[in-house]
C-alpha positions as CSV (number, residue, x, y, z in Angstrom):
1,X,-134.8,174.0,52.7
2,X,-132.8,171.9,54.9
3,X,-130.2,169.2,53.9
4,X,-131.5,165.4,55.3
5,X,-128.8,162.9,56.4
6,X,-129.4,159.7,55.2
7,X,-127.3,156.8,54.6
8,X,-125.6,155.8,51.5
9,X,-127.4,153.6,48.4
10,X,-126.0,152.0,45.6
11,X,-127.5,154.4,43.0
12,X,-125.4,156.9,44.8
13,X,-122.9,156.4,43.3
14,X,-122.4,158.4,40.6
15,X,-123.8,161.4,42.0
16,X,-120.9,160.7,45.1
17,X,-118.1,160.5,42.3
18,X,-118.8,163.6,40.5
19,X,-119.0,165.6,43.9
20,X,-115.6,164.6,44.8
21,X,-114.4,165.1,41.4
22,X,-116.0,168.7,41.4
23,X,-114.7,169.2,44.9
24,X,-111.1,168.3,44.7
25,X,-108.7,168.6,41.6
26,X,-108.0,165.3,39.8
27,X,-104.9,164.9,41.5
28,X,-106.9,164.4,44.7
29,X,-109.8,163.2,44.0
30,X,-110.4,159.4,43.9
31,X,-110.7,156.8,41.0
32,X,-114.1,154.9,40.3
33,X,-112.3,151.8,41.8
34,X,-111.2,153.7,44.8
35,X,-114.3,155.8,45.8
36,X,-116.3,152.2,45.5
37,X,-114.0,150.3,47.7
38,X,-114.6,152.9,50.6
39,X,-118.4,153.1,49.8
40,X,-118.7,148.9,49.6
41,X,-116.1,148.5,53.1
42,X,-117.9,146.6,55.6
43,X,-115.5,148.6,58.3
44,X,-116.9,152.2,56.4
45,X,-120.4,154.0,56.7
46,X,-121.3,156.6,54.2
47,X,-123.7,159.3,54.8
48,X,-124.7,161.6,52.0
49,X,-126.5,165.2,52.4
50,X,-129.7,165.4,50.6
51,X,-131.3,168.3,49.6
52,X,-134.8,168.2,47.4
53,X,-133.9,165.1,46.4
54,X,-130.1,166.3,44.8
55,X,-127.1,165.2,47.2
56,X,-125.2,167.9,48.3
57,X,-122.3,166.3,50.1
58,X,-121.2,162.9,51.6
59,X,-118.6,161.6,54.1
60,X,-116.9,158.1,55.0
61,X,-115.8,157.5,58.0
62,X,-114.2,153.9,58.8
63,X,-113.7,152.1,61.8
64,X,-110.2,150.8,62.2
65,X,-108.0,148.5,64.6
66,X,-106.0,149.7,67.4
67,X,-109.9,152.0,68.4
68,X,-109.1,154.7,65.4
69,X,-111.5,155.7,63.4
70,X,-110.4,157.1,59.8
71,X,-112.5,160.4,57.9
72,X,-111.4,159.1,54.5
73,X,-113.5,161.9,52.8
74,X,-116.0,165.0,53.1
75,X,-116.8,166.7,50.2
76,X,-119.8,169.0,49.8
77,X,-120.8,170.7,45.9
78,X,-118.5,173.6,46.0
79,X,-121.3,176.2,45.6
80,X,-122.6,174.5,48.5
81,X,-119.6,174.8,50.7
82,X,-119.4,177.4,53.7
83,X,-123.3,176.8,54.7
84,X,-122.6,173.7,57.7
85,X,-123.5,170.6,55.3
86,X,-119.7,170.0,55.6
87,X,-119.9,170.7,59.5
88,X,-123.1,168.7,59.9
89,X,-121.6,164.9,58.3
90,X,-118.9,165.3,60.6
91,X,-120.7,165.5,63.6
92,X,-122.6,162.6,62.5
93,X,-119.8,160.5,61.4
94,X,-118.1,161.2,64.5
95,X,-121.1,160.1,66.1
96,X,-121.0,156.7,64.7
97,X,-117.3,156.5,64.9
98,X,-117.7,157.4,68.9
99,X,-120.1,154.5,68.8
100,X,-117.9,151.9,67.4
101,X,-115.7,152.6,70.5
102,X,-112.8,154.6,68.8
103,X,-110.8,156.5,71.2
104,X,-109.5,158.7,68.4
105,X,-110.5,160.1,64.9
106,X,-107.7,161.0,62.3
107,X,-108.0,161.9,58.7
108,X,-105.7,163.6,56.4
109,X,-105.7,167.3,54.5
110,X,-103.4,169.2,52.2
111,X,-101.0,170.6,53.6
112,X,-102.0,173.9,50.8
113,X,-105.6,173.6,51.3
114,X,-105.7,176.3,54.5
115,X,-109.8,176.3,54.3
116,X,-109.5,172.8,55.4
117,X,-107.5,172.8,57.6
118,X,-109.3,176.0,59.1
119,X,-112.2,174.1,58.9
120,X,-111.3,170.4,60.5
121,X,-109.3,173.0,63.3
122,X,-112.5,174.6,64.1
123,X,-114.1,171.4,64.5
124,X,-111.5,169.9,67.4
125,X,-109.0,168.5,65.3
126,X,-105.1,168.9,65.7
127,X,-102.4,168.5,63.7
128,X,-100.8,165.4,64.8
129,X,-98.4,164.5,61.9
130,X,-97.4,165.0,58.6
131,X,-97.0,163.4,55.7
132,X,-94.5,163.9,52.8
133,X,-95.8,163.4,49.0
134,X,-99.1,162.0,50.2
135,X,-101.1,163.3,47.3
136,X,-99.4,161.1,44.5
137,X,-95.7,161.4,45.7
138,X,-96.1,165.4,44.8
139,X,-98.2,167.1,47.8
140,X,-97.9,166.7,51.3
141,X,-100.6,165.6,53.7
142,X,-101.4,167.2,57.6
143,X,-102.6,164.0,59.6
144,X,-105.5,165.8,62.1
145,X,-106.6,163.7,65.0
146,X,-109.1,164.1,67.4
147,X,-109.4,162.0,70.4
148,X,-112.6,161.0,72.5
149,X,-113.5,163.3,75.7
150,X,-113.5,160.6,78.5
């Protein structure tokens, strides 16, 4: 069976915080206050990976100022992970971001987690910066950019 991309709904929502709370360790993952301020962003789209009628994954991508767009999140169930969900909400965020008329894409990725990075590498994305104590003043971030093909 193959995962639909659809976009995001309220009743959502709790099915999206316990992903990202199963996908990243609580020290990462976001708060109920935090997760619903991306999801309710005017400047944000969320698409979630649906499988049978079970999501399997979601990502938020916001448009900022200055043309960037911003990949605040991808998180797929992590028995899921390794079979292209992941792979296949980027490209369509990235889509939508291209869209909006970003020249670049950034997003950030710890600086320990070398699947990610391996992953975000793979998928055209450099590292462009880094940032000290990102993950609550203890773990440091890699800031991965990506910039439009004129």
């Amino acid at each position: 069976m193959t995962a639909q991309i659809r976009d995001y709904e309220r009743a959502d929502f709790e099915q999206l915080y316990e992903i990202d709370h199963a996908a990243f360790s609580d020290d990462i993952a976001y708060s109920r206050l935090e997760l619903q301020y991306y999801l309710q962003s005017r400047k944000c789209r969320t698409l979630v990976s649906e499988e049978g009628g079970k999501i399997v994954g979601f990502v938020v991508g916001c448009s900022e100022p200055r043309k960037l767009g911003h990949i605040i999140t991808i998180d797929v169930i992590p028995h899921r992970q390794r079979q292209q969900i992941g792979g296949r909400l980027l490209a369509e965020i990235e889509q939508w971001l291209w869209r909006q008329g970003v020249d670049a894409i950034y997003l950030e990725t710890p600086v320990d987690d070398a699947g990610a990075k391996g992953f975000y590498d793979k998928h055209g994305y450099f590292v462009f910066d880094r940032f000290e104590g990102y993950y609550n003043n203890s773990l440091d971030a890699f800031v991965m950019m990506k910039t439009a093909k004129h």
